[in-house]
Phi, psi and omega in degrees: 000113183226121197292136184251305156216198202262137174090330179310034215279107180273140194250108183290133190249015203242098179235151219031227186287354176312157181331109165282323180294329168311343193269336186330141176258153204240342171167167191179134196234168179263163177263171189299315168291013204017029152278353191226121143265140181272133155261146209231168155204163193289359204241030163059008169267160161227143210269139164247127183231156164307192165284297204294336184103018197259142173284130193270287212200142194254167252169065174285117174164343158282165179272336163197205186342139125306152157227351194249143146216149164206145220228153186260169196298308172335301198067031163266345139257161189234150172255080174248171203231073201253197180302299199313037130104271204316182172221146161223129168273134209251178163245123170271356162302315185258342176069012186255148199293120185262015193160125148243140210231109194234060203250309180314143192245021181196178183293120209291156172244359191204152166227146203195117199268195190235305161231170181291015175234315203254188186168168200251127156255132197241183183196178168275348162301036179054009183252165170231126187257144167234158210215144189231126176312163192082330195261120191286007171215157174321126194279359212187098152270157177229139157221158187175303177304149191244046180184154199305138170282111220254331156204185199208163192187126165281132166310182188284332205258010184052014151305333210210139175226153195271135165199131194236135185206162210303004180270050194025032165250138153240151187238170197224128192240145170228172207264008168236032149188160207272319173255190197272157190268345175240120187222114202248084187231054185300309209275198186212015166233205176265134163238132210272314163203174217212144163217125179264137175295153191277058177220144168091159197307138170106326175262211165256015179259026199264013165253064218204151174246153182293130192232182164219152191242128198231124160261143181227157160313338194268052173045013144253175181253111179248134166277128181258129151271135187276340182295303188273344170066053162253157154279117185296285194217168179245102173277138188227105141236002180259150162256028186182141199318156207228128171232035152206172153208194182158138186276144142310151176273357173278343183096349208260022169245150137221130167274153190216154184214106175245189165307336188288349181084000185248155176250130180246123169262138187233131165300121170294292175317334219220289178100050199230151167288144200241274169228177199209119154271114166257143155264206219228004204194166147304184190212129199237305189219145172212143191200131157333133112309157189280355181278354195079007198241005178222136174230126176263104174237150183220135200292169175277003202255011186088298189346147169227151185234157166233042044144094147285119203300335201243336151341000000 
């Protein structure tokens, strides 16, 4: 632990000289409480750290990458998702693998929970399982996608679950029927990942209506209404795939982050570009603070920024 800048704590994934690429982190979340983060990495373990940046505990049991980690609204499980095909639930009192989910036949790519039991796993094998601890087969498959699936997200109300995939479609599945109630197929690439708005029932936001937010390589964003499972608006201001986006937690903003090296914050209502901060690098994730009032994006040059939002 070596102090970087004042408030900075670098969480070393490494020590001396070893295979550093294997250490890459491939992904990673807060527990609800934001005390503890978990981390994935290529070298299939996942990490658990303190605030301060001290390593709690490490999580041996996969066969290769992680790309997933997700922590349940509880926080009495951590969820992860590697190549090695599986999922696995770790207890985090104990930290011992309380269940693996061994359904999928090629690498899982996403993990997404539903509830504080049950959760979604996607793959490249173009399928999605949704799976309940305890349970030894899938409560649910969804097939449909004709191309590997790259991610997958429940609505605020775990009703409805969101999935985007390299056969340029996203479909939106309810768990009480077998095909997708939506097939969304506007875009004209691979789409990399979908968010869904803090808006519409179950949030804090519920007379608002519920949208989905879809990023794609064909340099746009497309906004959805789900009740009826139309396209609201098509953003096209980036020139180069766009891999990330995130709502304001009020709904009435999204930020976007692409290759092009620009951050575009977009009027949700209006679908219009608002303001565009360019960098210096792609832009692989962008994200919110909870007031909404700071946007954190971090570039392909290692660098992470941080955007006030009210400038």
């Amino acid at each position: 632990m070596q102090p970087y800048s004042p408030g900075v704590h670098v969480l070393k994934h490494f020590k001396g000289r070893t295979n550093e690429k294997s250490k890459d982190v491939t992904t990673l979340d807060w527990n609800g409480e934001g005390t503890l983060l978990a981390t994935g990495s290529y070298d299939g373990q996942a990490r658990i750290w303190s605030r301060d940046g001290d390593l709690k505990q490490t999580l041996f049991k996969h066969k290769g990458p992680i790309f997933s980690l997700k922590w349940n609204k509880k926080g009495d499980f951590l969820l992860s998702g590697s190549v090695d095909k599986t999922a696995i639930v770790w207890d985090t009192k104990t930290w011992e693998c309380k269940q693996q989910f061994e359904f999928h036949s090629a690498p899982t790519l996403d993990v997404d929970w539903r509830n504080n039991n049950s959760f979604a796993t996607c793959s490249t094998d173009n399928m999605i399982y949704v799976c309940k601890i305890g349970e030894q087969r899938p409560i649910k498959a969804f097939s449909g996608h004709q191309s590997e699936v790259n991610a997958i997200k429940w609505d605020p109300t775990g009703s409805f679950l969101a999935s985007c995939s390299d056969d340029w479609t996203a479909k939106i599945w309810s768990m009480k029927q077998d095909k997708c109630i939506f097939d969304f197929k506007e875009h004209t690439k691979e789409i990399y990942t979908i968010r869904w708005s803090p808006t519409g029932p179950g949030t804090n936001n519920p007379n608002q209506q519920l949208l989905l937010a879809s990023a794609s390589f064909d340099s746009t964003i497309k906004l959805w209404e789900v009740e009826q499972g139309r396209l609201l608006y098509s953003l096209s201001g980036h020139r180069q795939p766009v891999y990330s986006v995130a709502f304001s937690p009020d709904g009435e903003y999204l930020a976007s982050g692409s290759l092009d090296q620009c951050l575009h914050i977009w009027s949700v209502k209006e679908g219009r570009v608002l303001k565009t901060y360019r960098g210096t690098g792609g832009i692989f994730e962008v994200c919110w603070n909870i007031e909404g009032t700071k946007i954190a994006a971090c570039f392909s040059n290692n660098t992470v920024c941080v955007m006030d939002f009210r400038m």
